[in-house]
C-alpha positions as CSV (number, residue, x, y, z in Angstrom):
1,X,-34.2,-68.5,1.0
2,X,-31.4,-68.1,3.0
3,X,-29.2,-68.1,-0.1
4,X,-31.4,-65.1,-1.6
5,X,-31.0,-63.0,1.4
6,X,-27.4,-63.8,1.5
7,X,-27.1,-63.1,-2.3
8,X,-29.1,-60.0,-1.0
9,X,-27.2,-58.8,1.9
10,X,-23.8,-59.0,-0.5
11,X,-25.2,-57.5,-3.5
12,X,-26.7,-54.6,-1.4
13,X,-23.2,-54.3,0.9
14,X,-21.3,-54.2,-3.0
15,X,-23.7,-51.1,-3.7
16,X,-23.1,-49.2,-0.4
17,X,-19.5,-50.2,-0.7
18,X,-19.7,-48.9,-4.5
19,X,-21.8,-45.7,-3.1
20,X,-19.3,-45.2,-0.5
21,X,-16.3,-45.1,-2.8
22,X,-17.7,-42.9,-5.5
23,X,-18.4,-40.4,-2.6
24,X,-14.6,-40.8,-1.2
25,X,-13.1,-40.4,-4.9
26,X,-15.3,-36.9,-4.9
27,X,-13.6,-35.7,-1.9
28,X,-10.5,-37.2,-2.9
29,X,-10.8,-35.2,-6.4
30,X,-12.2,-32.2,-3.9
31,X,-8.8,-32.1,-2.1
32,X,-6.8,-32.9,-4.9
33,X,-8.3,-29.4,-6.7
34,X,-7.9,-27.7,-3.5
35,X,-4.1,-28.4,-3.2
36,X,-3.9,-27.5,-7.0
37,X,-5.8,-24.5,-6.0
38,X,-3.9,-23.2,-2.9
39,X,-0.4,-24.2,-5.3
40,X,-1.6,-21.9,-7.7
41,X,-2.3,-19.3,-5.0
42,X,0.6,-19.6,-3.2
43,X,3.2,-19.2,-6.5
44,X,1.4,-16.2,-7.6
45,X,1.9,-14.5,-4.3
46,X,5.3,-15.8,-3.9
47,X,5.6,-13.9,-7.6
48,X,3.8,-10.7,-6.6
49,X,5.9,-10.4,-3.6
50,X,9.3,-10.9,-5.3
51,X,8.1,-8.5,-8.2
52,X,7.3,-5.7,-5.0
53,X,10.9,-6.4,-3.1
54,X,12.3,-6.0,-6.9
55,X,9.9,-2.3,-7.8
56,X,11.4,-1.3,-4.3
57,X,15.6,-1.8,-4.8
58,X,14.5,-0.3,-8.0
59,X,13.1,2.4,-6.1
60,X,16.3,2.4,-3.4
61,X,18.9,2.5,-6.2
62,X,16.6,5.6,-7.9
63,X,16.2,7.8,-5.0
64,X,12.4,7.0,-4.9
65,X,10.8,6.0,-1.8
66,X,7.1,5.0,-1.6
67,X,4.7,7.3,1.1
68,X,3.6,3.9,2.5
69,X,7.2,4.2,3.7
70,X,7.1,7.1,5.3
71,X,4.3,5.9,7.1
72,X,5.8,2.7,8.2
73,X,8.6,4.8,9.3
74,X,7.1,7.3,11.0
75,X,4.8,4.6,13.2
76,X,7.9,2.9,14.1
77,X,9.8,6.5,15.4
78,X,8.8,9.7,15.0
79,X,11.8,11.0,15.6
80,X,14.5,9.0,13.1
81,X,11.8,9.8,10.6
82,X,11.8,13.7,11.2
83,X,15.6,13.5,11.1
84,X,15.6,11.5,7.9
85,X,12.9,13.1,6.0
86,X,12.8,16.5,7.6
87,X,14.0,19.4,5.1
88,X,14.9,17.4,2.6
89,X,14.7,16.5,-0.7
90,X,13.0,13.3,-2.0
91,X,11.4,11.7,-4.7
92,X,8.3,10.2,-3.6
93,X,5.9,7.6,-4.7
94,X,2.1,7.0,-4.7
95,X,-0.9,6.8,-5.3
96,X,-3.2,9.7,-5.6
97,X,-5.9,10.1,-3.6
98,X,-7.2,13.6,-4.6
99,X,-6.6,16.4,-6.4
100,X,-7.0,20.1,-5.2
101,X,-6.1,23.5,-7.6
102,X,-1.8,23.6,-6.9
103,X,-1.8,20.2,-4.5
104,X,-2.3,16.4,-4.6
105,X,-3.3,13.9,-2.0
106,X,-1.7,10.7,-1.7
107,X,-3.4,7.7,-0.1
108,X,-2.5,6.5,3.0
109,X,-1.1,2.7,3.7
110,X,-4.7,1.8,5.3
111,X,-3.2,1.6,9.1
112,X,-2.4,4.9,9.8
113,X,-4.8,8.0,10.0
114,X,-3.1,11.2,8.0
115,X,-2.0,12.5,5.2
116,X,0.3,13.2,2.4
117,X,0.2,16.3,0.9
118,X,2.3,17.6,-2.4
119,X,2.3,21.1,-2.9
120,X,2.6,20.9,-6.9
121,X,1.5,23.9,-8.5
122,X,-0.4,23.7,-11.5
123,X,2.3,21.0,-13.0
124,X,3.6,17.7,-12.1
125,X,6.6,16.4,-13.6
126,X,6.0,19.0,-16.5
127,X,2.2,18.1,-17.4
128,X,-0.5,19.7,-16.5
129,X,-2.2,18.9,-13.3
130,X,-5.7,18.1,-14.8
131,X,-4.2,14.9,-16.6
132,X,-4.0,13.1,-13.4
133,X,-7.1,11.2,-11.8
134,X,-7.2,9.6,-8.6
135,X,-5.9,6.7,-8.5
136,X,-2.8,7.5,-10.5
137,X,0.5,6.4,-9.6
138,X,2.8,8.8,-9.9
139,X,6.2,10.2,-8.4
140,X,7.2,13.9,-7.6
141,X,10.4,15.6,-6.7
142,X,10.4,17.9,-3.4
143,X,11.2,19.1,-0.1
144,X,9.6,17.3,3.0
145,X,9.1,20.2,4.9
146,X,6.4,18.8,7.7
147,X,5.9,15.9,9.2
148,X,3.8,16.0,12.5
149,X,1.1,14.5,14.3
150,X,-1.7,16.3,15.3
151,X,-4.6,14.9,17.2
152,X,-3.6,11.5,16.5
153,X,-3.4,12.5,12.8
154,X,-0.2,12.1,10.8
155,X,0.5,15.1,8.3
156,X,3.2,14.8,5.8
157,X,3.5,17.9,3.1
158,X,6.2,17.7,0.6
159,X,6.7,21.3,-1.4
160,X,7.4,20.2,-5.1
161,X,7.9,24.1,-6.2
162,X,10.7,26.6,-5.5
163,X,8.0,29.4,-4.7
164,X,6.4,26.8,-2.3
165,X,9.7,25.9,-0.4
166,X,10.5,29.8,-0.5
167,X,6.9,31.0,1.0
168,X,7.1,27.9,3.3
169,X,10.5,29.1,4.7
170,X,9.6,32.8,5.2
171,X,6.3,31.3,7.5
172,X,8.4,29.2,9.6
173,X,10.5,32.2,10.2
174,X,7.5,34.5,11.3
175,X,6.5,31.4,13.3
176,X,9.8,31.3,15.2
177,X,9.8,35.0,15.4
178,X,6.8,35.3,17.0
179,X,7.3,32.1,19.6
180,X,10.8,34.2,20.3
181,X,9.2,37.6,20.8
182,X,5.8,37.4,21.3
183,X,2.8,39.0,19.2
């Protein structure tokens, strides 16, 4: 009797012992995919971050410079950013966020409340502006003629047109005229 309830006690300790391992080689396996997992994850940021620091020398070397720039920019000082962007002439870089008769909206880098604004006419780069949807990334040429905020709301507008820059210029210099002399 004794030998049948050793036999017993052994066989039954094998099967918990067996029981126990099969549940360890899951989570082993478990861990093992998760590490293969993470890997995976980690390379194809590592990739999608080397392809953005590439797409923005690219941008550097062409001039371009992405709004989410201006942004970052403008958040760290107001002032270098006037005196770099302020009156003048940029290519810029974004994605649109809505588009009104002559202008586009760009969207905004998610942290910071504003806008960007591109007065465009009824062209962009030579095509006509219903060709775009939001969404679109696209680039235009202009003149960054305000940068401001207002109410805790950053306002950028770029003036992509002559005639824009032009009628933009004669309003500032009724603005100054009238802070100088009064109404």
């Amino acid at each position: 009797m004794k030998r049948k309830i050793l036999m017993l006690s052994i066989a039954l300790g094998v099967g918990l012992a067996s029981c126990q391992t099969k549940e360890e080689n899951k989570r082993d396996e478990f861990r093992e995919r998760m590490k293969y997992v993470a890997e995976k994850h980690k390379d194809r940021k590592a990739k999608e971050e080397r392809e953005e620091q590439k797409e923005i020398a690219r941008n550097k070397a062409s001039g371009i410079i992405r709004v989410e720039d201006i942004y970052a920019e403008f958040k760290a000082n107001e002032v270098r950013c006037k005196e770099k962007y302020h009156h003048k002439r940029f290519k810029v870089k974004g994605a649109i966020e809505g588009i009104k008769d002559t202008h586009i909206d760009f969207k905004g880098d998610g942290a910071l409340i504003g806008s960007v604004s591109a007065i465009t006419g009824k062209e962009i780069n030579g095509q006509n502006i219903v060709s775009f949807n939001t969404g679109d990334e696209i680039v235009v040429e202009g003149e960054i003629v305000f940068i401001e905020r207002i109410r805790g709301v950053t306002e950028i507008t770029i003036l992509c047109t002559e005639r824009a820059i032009k009628e933009w210029n004669e309003i500032e210099k009724r603005i100054d005229f009238l802070n100088t002399y009064g109404n």
